[in-house]
Every structure is written in structure tokens, then in C-alpha cells.
C-alpha positions as a Markdown table, in Angstrom:
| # | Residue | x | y | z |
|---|---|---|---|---|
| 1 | Unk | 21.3 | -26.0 | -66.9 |
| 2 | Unk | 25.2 | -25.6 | -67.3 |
| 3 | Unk | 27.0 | -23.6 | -64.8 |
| 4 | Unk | 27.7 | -19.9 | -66.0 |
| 5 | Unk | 27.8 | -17.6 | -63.0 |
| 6 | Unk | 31.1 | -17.0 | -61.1 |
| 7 | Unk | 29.3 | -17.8 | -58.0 |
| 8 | Unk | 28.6 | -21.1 | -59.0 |
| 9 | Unk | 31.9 | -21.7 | -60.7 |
| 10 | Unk | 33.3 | -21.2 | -57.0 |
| 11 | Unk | 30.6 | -23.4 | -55.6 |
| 12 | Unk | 31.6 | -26.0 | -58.3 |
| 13 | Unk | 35.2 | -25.9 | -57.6 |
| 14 | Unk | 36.8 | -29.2 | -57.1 |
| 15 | Unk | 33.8 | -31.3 | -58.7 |
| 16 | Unk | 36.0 | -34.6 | -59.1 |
| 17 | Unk | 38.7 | -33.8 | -57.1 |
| 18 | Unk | 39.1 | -33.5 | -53.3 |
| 19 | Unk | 36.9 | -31.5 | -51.5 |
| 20 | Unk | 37.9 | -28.7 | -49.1 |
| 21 | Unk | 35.6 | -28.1 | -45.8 |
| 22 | Unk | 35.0 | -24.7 | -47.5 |
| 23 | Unk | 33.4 | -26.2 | -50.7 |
| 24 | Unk | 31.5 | -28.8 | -48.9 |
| 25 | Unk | 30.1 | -26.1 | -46.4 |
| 26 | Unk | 29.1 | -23.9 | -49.7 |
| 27 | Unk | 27.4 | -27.2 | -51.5 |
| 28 | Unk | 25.6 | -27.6 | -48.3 |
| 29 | Unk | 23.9 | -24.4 | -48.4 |
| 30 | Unk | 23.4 | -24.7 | -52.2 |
| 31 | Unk | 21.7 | -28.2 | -51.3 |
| 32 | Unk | 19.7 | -26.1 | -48.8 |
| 33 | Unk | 18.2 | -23.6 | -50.5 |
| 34 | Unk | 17.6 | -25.5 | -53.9 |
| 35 | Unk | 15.7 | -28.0 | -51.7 |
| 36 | Unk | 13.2 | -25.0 | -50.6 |
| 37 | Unk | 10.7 | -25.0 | -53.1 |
| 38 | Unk | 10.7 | -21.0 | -53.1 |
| 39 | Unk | 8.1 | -20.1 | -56.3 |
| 40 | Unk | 5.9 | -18.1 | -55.9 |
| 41 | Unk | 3.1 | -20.6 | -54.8 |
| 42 | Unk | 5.3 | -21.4 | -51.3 |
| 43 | Unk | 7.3 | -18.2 | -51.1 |
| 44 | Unk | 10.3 | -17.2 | -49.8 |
| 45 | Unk | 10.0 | -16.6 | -46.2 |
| 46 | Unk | 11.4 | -20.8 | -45.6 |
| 47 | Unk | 14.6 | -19.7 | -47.9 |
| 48 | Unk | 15.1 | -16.3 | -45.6 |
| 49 | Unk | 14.5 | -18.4 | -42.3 |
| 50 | Unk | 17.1 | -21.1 | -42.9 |
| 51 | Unk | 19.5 | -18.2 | -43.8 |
| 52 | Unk | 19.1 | -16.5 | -40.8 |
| 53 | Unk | 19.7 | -19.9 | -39.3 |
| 54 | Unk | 23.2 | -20.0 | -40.9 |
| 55 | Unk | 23.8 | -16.4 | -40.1 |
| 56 | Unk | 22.8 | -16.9 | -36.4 |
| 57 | Unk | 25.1 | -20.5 | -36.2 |
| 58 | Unk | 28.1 | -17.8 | -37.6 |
| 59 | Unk | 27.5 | -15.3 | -34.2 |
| 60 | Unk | 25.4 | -12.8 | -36.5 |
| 61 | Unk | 23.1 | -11.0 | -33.1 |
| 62 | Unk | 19.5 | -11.4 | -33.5 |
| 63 | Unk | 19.5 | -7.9 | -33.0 |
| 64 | Unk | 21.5 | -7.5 | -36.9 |
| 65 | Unk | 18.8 | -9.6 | -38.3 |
| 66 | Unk | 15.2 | -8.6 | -39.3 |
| 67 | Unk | 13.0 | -11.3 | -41.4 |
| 68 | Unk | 10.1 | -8.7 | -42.7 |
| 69 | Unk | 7.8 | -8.2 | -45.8 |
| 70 | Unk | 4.1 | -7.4 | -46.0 |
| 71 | Unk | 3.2 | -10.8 | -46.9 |
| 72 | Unk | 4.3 | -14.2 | -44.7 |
| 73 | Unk | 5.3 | -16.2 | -46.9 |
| 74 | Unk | 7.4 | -13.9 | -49.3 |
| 75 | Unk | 9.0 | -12.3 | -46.2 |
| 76 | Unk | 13.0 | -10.6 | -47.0 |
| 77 | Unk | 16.1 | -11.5 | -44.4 |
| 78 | Unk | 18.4 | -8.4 | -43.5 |
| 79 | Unk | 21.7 | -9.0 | -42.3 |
| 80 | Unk | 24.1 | -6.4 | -40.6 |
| 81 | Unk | 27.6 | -7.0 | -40.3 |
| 82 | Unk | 28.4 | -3.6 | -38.1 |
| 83 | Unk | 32.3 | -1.6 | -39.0 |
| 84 | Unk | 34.3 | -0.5 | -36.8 |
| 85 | Unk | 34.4 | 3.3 | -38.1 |
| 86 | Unk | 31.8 | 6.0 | -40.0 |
| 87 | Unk | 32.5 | 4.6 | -43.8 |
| 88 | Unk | 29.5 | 4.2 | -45.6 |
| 89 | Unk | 27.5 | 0.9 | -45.7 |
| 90 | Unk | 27.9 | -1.6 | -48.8 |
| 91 | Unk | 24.8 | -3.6 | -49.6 |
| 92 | Unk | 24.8 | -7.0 | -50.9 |
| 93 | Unk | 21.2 | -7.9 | -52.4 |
| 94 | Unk | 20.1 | -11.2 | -53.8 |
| 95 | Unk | 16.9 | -13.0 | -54.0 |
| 96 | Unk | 15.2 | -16.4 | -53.2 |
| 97 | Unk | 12.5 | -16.4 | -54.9 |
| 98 | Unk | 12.6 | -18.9 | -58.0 |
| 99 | Unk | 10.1 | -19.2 | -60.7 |
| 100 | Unk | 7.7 | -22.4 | -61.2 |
| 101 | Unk | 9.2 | -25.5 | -62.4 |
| 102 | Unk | 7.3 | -28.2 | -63.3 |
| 103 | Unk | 8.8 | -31.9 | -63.2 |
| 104 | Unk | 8.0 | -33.1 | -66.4 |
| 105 | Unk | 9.9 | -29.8 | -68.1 |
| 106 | Unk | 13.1 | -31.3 | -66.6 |
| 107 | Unk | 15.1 | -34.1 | -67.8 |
| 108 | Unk | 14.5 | -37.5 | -67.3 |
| 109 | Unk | 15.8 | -38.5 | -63.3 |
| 110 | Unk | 16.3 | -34.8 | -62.8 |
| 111 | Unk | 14.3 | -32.9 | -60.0 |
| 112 | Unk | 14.1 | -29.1 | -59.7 |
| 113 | Unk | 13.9 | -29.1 | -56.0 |
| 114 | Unk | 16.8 | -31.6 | -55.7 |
| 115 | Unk | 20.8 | -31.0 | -56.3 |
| 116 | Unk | 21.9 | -33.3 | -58.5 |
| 117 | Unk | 25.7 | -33.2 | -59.3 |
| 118 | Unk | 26.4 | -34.9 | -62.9 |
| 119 | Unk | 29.0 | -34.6 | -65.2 |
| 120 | Unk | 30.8 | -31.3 | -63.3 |
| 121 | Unk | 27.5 | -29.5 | -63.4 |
| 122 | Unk | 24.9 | -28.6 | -60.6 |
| 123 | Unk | 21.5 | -28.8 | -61.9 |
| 124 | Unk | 18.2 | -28.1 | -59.7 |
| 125 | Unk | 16.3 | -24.9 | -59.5 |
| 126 | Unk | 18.0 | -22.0 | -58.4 |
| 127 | Unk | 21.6 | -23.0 | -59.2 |
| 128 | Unk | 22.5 | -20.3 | -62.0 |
| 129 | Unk | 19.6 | -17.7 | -60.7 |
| 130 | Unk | 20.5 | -17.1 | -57.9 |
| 131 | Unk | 21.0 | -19.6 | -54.8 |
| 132 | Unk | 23.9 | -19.8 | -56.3 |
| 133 | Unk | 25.2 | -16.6 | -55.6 |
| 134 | Unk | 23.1 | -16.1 | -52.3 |
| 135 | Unk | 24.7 | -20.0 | -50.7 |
| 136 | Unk | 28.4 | -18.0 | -52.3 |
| 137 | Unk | 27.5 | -14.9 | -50.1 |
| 138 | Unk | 26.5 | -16.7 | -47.0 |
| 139 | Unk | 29.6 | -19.2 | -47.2 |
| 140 | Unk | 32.1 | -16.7 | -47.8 |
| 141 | Unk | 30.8 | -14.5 | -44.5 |
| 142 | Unk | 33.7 | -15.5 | -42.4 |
| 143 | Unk | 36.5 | -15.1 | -45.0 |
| 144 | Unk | 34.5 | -11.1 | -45.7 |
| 145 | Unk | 34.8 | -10.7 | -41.8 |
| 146 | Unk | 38.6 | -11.3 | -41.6 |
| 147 | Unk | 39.0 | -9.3 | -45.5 |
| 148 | Unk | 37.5 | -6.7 | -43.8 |
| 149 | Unk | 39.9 | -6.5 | -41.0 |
| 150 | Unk | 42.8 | -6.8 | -43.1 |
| 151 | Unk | 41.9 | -4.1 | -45.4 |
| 152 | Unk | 41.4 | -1.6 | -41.9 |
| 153 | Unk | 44.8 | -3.1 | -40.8 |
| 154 | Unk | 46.4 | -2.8 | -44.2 |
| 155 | Unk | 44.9 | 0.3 | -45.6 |
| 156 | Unk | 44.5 | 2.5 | -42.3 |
| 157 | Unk | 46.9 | 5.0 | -43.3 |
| 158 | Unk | 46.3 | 4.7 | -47.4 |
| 159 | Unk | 43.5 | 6.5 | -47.7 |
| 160 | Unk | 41.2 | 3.3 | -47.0 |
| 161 | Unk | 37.5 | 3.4 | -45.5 |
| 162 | Unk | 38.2 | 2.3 | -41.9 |
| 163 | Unk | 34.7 | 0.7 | -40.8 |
| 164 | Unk | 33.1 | -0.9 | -43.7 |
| 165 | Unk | 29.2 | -1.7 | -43.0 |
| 166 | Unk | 27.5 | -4.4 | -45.0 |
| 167 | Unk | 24.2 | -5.3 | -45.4 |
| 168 | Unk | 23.3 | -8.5 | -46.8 |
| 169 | Unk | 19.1 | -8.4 | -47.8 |
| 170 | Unk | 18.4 | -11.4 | -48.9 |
């Protein structure tokens, strides 16, 4: 599986050259979630709990996180990052889910639940739909948190939305 998304072109950053804390931080929640066999036979609900153990270890409240769904094992994590004015929310969805992928459809020495780095490409399950994007999301929560204050500085008197809410569901 070559690497096509954006999110996984950042994630993929540096392959072969020196790593920055940032990347390695990103590959380790990319190793993370590809290592939870999330199909539909385990579900989700291990992916969303070790998210919300990320968000948590970043000072996300308990309180701005709900892990729900009306089955246990295919439960949704919902993140709240709170404003600091009335602007509208912004939601950021992904999913964890990933569909089933038996070993002997991969590549010889290759296992879906296992992130293998060769030749400047990730390969495992997950990496191009859509841990990618959701290990991208969760890395980049700090850098969002300070964007977001910049903007409000920047842009308070340009017309900007003081007080952006997000939402992460994952």
C-alpha cells in the first residue's frame, strides 16, 4: 500500500532522514492504532480508548471526553476542545474501524496489524484509510491549540471568529 493521503505524507516526513520529536510522537500513534486489530470482528471501542488515553496524557478534562455507542465494542470517542468566545463549533470526524485483513492477502514478511516501515512507505492496515489521518489529528492537537490562539490574537479585530470550538469524534 503506497502512501497517498496528505496525512500520511506528514506522518511519513523525514523517512531516511533525522527524525524530529514531532514525527516520532506521530509514528507512535500511527504504530498504535494500526497495532489494534479494529475490524469489525474486535471493534473499535480499544482504538477509541487508547485515544482518549492520548487525549487525557495532553490535559483534555474527562469531562470533554465521552467514549459511547450502542454496542461495546464499536463504541465512538468525542473530544471537546472548548473556545474562548460564541463562534460556532468545527467538527473533525474520522473513523477507526478497519476492514478484515487476512495475513495470507499481504505480502510475504508483511503483517496488517504491524507497522512496517520499508522503502519510504508505511504499510499495515489502516495507514492510507484512515489511522493515518486520525494518529495526524491527535499529534497535531497541541500545535491546533496554540493556531487557535494566534488566530484570536491575530484576527481579533479582522473580522475573525474569536472562540473556535472543535470537536474531534473519533
Amino acid at each position: 500500500m503506497r502512501i497517498t493521503s496528505w496525512a500520511t505524507v506528514v506522518l511519513a516526513f523525514g523517512l531516511g532522514a533525522q527524525v524530529l520529536p514531532g514525527e516520532t510522537f506521530a509514528r507512535d500513534l500511527l504504530r498504535e492504532l494500526v497495532e489494534i486489530n479494529s475490524t469489525s470482528a474486535f471493534g473499535s471501542t480499544a482504538a477509541a480508548k487508547a485515544m482518549a488515553a492520548r487525549f487525557r496524557s495532553a490535559g483534555f478534562p474527562e469531562s470533554d471526553m465521552v467514549l459511547a455507542g450502542p454496542i461495546p465494542d464499536k463504541q465512538n470517542l468525542v473530544v471537546r476542545l472548548h473556545g474562548k468566545g460564541a463562534a460556532r463549533p468545527i467538527l473533525l470526524i474520522a473513523h477507526l474501524d478497519v476492514v478484515d485483513a487476512p495475513r495470507e492477502g499481504w505480502s510475504p514478511g508483511l503483517d496488517p496489524f504491524r507497522l512496517t516501515e520499508r522503502d519510504g512507505f508505511f504499510y499495515g492496515r489502516g495507514v492510507l484509510d484512515m489511522k493515518n489521518a486520525v494518529a495526524g489529528l491527535v499529534a497535531t492537537v497541541p500545535f491546533s491549540l496554540f493556531l487557535l490562539d494566534e488566530a484570536q490574537a491575530v484576527g481579533a479585530g479582522d473580522g475573525a471568529d474569536p472562540g473556535v470550538h472543535l470537536f474531534f469524534v473519533l
